[in-house]
MIMAR-315696 format. One record per residue: x, y, z of N, C-alpha, C in turn. Coordinates in steps of 0.02 Angstrom, whole numbers, plus 50000, padded with zeros to 5 digits. Each point is the difference from the previous one (the first is absolute). Layout:
! MIMAR-315696
REC     n_x     n_y     n_z    ca_x    ca_y    ca_z     c_x     c_y     c_z
REC       X       Y       Z       X       Y       Z       X       Y       Z
...
***
This chain:
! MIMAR-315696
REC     n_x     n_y     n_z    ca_x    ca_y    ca_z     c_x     c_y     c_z
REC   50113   48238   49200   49937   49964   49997   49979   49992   49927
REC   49984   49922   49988   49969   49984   49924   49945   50057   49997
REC   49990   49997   49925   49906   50051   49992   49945   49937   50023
REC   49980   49945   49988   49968   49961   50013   49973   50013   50079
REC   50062   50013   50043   49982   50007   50068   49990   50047   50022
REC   50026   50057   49959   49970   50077   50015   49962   50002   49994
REC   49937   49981   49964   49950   49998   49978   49952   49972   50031
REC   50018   49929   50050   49940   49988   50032   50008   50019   50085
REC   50065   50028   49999   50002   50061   50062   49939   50053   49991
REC   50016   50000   49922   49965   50088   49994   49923   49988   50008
REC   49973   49938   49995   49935   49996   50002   49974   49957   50047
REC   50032   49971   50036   49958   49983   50067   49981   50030   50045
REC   49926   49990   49994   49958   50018   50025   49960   50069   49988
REC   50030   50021   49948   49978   50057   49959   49939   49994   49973
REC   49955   49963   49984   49945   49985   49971   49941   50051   50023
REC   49982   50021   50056   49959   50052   50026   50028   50083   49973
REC   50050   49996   49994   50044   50077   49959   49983   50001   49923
REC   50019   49936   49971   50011   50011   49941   49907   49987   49983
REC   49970   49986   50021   49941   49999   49965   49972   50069   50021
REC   50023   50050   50050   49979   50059   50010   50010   50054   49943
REC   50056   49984   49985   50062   50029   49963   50007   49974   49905
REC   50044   49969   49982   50032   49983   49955   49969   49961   49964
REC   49946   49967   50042   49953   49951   49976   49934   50041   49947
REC   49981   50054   50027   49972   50046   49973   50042   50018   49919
REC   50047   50010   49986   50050   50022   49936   50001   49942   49977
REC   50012   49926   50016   50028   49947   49952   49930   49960   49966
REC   49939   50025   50037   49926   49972   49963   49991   50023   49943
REC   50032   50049   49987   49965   50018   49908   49991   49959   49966
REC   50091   49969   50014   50001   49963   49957   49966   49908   49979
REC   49969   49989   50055   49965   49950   49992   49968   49968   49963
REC   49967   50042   49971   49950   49977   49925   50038   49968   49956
REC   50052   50066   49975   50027   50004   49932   50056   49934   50023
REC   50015   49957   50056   50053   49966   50011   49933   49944   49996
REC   49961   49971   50025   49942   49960   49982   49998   49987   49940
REC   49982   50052   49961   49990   49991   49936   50064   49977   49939
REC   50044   50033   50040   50069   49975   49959   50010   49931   49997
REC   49983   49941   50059   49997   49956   50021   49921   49952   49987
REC   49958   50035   49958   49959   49946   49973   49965   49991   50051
REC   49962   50030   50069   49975   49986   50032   49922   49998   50019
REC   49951   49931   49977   49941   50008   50002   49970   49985   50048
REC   49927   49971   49982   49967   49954   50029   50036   49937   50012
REC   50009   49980   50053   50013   49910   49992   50088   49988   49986
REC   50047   50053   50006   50062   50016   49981   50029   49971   50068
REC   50038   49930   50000   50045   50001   50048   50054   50049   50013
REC   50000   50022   50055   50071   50069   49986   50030   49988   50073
REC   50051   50039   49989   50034   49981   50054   50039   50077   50029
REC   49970   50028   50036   50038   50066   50024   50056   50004   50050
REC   50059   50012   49971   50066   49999   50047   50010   50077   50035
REC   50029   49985   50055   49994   50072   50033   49937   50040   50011
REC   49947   49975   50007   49942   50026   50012   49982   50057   50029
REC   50050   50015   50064   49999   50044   50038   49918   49997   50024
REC   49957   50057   50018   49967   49991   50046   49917   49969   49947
REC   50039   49990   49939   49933   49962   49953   49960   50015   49954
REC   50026   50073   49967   49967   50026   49953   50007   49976   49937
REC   50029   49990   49976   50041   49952   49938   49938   49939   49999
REC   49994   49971   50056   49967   49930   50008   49942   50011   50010
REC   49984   50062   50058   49904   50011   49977   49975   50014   49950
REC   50024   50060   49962   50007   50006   49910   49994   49921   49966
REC   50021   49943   50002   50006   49942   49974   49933   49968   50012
REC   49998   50015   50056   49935   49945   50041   49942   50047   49970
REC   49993   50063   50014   49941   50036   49976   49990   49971   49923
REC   50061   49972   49957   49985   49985   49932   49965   49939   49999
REC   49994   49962   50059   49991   49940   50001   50044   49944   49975
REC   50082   50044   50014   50050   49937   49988   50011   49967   50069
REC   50031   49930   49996   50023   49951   50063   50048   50034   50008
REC   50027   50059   50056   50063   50017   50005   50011   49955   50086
REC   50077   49997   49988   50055   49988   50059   50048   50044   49989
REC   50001   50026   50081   50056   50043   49997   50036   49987   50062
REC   50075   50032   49978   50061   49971   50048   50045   50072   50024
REC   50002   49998   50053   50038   50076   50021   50073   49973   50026
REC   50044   50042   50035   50064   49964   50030   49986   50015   50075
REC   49969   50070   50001   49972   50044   50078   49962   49964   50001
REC   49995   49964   50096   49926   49983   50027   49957   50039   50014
REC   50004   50070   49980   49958   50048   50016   49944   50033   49931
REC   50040   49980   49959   49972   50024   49938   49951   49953   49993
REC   50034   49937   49997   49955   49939   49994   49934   49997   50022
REC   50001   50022   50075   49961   49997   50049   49942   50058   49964
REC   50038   50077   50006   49972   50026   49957   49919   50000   49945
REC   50042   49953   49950   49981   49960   49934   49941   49971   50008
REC   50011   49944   50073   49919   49960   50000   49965   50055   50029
REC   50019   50053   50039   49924   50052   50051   49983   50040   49937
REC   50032   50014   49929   49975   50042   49964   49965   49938   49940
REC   50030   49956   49985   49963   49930   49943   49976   49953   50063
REC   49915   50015   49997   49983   49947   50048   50003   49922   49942
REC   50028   49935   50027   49978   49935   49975   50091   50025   49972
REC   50046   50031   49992   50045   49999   49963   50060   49950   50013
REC   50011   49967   49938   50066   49924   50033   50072   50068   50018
REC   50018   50002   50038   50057   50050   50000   50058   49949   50062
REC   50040   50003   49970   50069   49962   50021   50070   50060   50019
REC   50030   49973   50053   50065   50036   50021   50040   49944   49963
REC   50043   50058   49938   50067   49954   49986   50049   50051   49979
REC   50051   49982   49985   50070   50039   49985   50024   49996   49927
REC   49968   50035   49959   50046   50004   49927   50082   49975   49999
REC   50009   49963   49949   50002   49962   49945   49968   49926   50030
REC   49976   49996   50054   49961   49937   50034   49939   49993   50001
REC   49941   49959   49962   49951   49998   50026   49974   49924   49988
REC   49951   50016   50066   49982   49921   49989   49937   49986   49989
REC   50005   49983   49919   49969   50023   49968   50018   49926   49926
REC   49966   49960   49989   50008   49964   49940   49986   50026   49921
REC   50050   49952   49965   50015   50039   49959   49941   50004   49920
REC   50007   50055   49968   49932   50014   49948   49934   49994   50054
REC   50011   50037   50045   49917   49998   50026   49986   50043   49989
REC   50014   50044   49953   49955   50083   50022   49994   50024   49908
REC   49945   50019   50018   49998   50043   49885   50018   50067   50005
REC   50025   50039   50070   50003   50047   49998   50052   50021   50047
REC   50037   50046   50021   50057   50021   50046   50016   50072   49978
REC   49978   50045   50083   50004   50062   49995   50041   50007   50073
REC   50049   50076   50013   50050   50019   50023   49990   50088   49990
REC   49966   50029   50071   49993   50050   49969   50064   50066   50051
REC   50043   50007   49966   50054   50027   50036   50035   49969   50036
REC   50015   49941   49979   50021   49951   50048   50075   49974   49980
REC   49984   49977   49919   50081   49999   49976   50088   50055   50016
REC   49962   50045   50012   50050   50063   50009   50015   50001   50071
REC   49970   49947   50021   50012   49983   50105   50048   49963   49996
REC   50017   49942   49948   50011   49947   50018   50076   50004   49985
REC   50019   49956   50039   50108   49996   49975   49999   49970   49958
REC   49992   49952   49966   50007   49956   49951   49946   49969   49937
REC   50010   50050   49976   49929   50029   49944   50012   49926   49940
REC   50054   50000   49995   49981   49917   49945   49976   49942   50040
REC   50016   50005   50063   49981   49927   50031   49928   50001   50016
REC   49997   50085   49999   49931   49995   50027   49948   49999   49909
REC   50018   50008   49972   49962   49985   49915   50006   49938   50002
REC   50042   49960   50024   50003   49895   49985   49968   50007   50033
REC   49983   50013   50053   49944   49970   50050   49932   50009   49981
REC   49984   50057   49969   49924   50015   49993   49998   49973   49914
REC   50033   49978   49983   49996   49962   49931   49983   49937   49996
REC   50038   49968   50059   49981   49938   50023   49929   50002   50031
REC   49971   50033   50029   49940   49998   50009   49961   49999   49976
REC   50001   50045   49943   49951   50022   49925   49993   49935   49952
REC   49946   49949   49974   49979   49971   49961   50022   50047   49916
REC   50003   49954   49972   50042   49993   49920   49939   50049   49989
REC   50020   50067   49966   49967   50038   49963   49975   50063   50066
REC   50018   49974   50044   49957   50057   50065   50030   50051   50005
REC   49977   50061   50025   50020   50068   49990   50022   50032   50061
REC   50075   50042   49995   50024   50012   50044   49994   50086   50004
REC   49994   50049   50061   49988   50065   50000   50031   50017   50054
REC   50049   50057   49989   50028   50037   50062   50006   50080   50001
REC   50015   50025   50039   50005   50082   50002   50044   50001   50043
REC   50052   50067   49967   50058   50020   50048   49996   50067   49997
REC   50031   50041   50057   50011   50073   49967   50050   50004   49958
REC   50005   50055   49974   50008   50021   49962   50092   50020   50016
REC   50032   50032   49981   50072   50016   50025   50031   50052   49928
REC   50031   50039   50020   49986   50058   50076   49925   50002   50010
REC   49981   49988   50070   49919   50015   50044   49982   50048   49960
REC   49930   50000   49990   49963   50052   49998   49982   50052   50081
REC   49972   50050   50012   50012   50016   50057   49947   49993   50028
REC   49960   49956   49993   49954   49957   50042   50040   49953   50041
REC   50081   49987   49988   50046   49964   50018   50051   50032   50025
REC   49998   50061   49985   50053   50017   50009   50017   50065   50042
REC   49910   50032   50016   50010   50059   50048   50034   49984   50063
REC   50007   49971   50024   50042   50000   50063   50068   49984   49995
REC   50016   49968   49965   50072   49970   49997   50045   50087   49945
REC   49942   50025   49967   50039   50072   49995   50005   50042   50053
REC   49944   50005   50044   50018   50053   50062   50055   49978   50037
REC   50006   49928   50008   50065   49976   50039   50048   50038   49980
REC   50007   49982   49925   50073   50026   49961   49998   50071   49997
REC   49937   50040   50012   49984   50093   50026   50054   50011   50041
REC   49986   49961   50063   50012   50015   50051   50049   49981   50026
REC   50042   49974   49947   50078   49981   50030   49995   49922   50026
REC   49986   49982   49988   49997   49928   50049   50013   49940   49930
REC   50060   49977   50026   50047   49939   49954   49950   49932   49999
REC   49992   49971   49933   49939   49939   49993   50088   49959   50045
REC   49974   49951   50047   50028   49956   50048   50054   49950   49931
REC   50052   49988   50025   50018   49943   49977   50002   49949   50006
REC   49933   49971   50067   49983   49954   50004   49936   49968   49966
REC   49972   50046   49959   49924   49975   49993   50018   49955   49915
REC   49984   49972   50012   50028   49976   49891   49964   50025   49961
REC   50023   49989   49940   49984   50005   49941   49955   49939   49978
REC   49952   50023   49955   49943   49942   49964   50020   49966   49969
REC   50014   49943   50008   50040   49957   49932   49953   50020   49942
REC   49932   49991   50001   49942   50032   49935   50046   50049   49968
REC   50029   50060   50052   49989   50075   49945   50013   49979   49946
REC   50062   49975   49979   50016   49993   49921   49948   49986   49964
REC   49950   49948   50026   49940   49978   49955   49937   50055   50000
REC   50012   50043   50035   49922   50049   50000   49980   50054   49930
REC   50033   49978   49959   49968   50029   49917   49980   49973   49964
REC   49948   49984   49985   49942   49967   49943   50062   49953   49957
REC   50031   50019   49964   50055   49937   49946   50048   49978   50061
REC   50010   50021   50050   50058   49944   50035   49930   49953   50054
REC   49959   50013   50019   49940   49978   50016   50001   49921   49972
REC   49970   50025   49926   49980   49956   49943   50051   49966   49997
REC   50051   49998   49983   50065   49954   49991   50013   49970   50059
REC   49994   50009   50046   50004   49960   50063   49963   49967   50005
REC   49923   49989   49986   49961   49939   49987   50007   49953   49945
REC   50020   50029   49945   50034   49937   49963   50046   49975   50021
REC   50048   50031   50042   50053   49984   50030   49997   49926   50040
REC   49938   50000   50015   49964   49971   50049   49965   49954   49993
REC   49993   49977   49934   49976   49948   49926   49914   50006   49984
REC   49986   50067   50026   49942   50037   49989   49968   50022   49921
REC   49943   49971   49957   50014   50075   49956   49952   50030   49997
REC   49997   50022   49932   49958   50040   50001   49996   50064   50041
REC   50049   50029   50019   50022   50027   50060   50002   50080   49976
REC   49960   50039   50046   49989   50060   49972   49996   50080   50065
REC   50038   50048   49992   49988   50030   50062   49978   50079   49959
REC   49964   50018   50070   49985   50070   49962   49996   50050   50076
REC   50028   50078   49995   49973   50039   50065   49930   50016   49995
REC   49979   50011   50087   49937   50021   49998   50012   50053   50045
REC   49966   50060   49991   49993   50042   50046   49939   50045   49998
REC   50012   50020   50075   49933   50035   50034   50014   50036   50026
REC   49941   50033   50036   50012   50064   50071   49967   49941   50076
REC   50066   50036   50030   49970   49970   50080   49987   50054   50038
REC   49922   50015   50018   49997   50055   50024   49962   49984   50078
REC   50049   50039   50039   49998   49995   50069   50030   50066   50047
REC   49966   49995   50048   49993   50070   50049   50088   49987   50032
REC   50037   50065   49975   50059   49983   50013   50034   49982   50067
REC   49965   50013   50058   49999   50010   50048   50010   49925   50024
REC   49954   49942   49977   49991   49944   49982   50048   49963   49977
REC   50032   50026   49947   50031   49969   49961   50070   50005   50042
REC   50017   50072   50056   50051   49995   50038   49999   49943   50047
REC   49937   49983   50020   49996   49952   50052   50036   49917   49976
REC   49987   49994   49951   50037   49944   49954   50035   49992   50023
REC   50067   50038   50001   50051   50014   50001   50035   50014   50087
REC   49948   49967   50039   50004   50007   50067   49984   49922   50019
REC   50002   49965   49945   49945   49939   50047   50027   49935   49981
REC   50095   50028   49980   50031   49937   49999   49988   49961   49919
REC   49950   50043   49956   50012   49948   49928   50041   50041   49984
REC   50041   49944   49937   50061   50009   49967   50049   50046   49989
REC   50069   49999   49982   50064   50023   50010   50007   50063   50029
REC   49953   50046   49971   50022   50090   50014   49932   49986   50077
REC   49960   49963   50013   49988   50005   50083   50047   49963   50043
REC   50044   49983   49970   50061   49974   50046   50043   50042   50031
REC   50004   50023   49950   50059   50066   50016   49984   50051   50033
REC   49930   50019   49991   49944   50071   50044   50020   49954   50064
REC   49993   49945   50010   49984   49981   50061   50080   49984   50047
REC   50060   50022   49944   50043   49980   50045   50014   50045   50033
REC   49970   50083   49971   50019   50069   50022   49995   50029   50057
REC   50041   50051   50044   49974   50031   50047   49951   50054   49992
REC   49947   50016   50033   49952   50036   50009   50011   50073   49937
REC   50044   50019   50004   50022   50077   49965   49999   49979   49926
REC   50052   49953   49987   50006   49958   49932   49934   49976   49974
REC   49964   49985   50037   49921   49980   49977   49950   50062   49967
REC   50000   50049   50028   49988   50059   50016   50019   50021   49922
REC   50059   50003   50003   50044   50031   49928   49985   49957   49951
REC   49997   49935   49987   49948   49958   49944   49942   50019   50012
REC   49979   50003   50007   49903   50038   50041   49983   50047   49932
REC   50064   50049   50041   49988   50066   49957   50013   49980   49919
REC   50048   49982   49991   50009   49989   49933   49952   49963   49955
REC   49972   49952   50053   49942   49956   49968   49948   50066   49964
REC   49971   50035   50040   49954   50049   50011   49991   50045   49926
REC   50077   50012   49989   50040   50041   49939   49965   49970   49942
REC   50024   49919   49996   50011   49979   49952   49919   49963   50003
REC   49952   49979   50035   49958   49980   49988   49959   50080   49968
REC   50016   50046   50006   49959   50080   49984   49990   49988   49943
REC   50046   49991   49946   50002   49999   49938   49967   49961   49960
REC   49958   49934   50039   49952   49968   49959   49923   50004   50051
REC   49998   50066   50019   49949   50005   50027   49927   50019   49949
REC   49937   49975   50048   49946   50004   49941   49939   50015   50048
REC   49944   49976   49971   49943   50047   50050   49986   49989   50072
REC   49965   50003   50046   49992   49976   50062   50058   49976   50046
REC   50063   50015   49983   50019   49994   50042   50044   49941   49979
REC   49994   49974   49959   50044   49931   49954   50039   50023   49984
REC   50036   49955   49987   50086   50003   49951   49980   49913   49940
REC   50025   50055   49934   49979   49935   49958   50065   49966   49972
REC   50025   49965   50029   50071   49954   49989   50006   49962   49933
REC   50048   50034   49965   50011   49953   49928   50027   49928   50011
REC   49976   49927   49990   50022   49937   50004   50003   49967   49947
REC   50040   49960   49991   50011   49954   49938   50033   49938   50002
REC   49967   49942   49996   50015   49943   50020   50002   49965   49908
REC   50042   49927   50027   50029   49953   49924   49950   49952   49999
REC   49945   49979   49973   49957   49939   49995   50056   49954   49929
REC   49998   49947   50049   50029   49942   49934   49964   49944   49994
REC   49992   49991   49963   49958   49924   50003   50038   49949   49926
REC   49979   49928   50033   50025   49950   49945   49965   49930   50002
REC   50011   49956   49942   49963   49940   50017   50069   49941   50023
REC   49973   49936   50042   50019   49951   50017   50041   49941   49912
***
């Protein structure tokens, strides 16, 4: 199976999970991806991958004209119950329909590192962007921070082989600030600039196991292909390894670190 199609396996209909879940960890970064992207008052922008709309309520609260485009009809759906009045469109990266230089702005927040075909998908949102308009994305980071990566270590705790069916990111190569940046010039971008950001994601671990039960991404694939005992034995290991970033009340404070890049049209 291509990654393109793994990918919108992995998220249909996921939109009620991941905003429980994952959606909570990928808002930090919202601002600082807004702002990378020039985003004001009166800012046509254009949010790709919206997921359930934080990216785009952040926009609208600025009082920019945002449109946003998901590939899930669920996210989408999502998008308008959380941005009331919000233009939000179902389409499929490197496709949108969408004319060209309409937008002063174009944000992607974890979205590039989804996609199979990361240059086609930079022509596309370039073509959209008006001469001088500003482009902003965020990827994780690689190797994960373990805001990314606690579960997919208890897997590997607990004996259990990552599948050789699930693919590889075409992104990884690009997830470090200078291969980032060079890929948007790559891309006939300039001005093109990446930097890490990181934070604490702090959440009741207990919670954070449930993630990992509810069908989002790669390492809840694998929990979920397990028999009952095997689950059990990631469980425990989770338990281990979430101990060690434990903090008051009952939290665990998760180290994360994501790539903000941004460039002009």
């Amino acid at each position: 199976m291509d990654f393109a199609t793994y990918e919108r396996m992995l998220w249909a209909g996921r939109a009620a999970a991941y905003e429980r879940g994952f959606a909570k960890l990928t808002a930090h970064t919202a601002g600082a991806l807004l702002d990378a992207a020039g985003v004001a008052a009166g800012t046509r922008l254009l949010d790709v991958g919206t997921g359930p709309g934080m990216v785009a309520g952040a926009a609208a609260a600025r009082g920019a004209q945002v449109t946003a485009v998901d590939a899930e009809p669920s996210m989408a759906e999502a998008a308008a119950r959380n941005v009331p009045g919000l233009d939000v469109r179902v389409a499929v990266l490197p496709d949108l329909p969408l004319r060209d230089g309409d937008f002063d702005a174009v944000t992607g927040n974890f979205v590039i590192n989804a996609m199979g075909d990361p240059p086609a998908v930079l022509a596309e949102l370039r073509r959209v962007l008006r001469a001088g308009g500003r482009l902003a994305l965020t990827c994780w980071n690689y190797p994960p921070s373990p805001a990314l990566s606690l579960a997919g270590e208890a897997i590997e705790a607990a004996g259990v082989p990552w599948p050789d069916d699930i693919p590889v990111p075409p992104f990884r190569a690009y997830s470090s600030p200078d291969a980032f940046a060079a890929l948007l010039t790559g891309a006939g971008f300039a001005e093109a600039t990446a930097q890490r950001l990181s934070w604490e994601h702090r959440v009741d671990p207990g919670e954070w196991w449930e993630v990992y039960l509810s069908g989002v991404g790669s390492s809840s694939v694998i929990i979920g292909r397990q028999g009952t005992a095997t689950v059990a034995r990631i469980k425990n290991e989770f338990d281990q390894l979430a101990a060690r970033y434990a903090v008051d009340r009952g939290k665990i404070a998760l180290p994360a670190v994501a790539v903000l890049a941004s460039a002009t049209r």
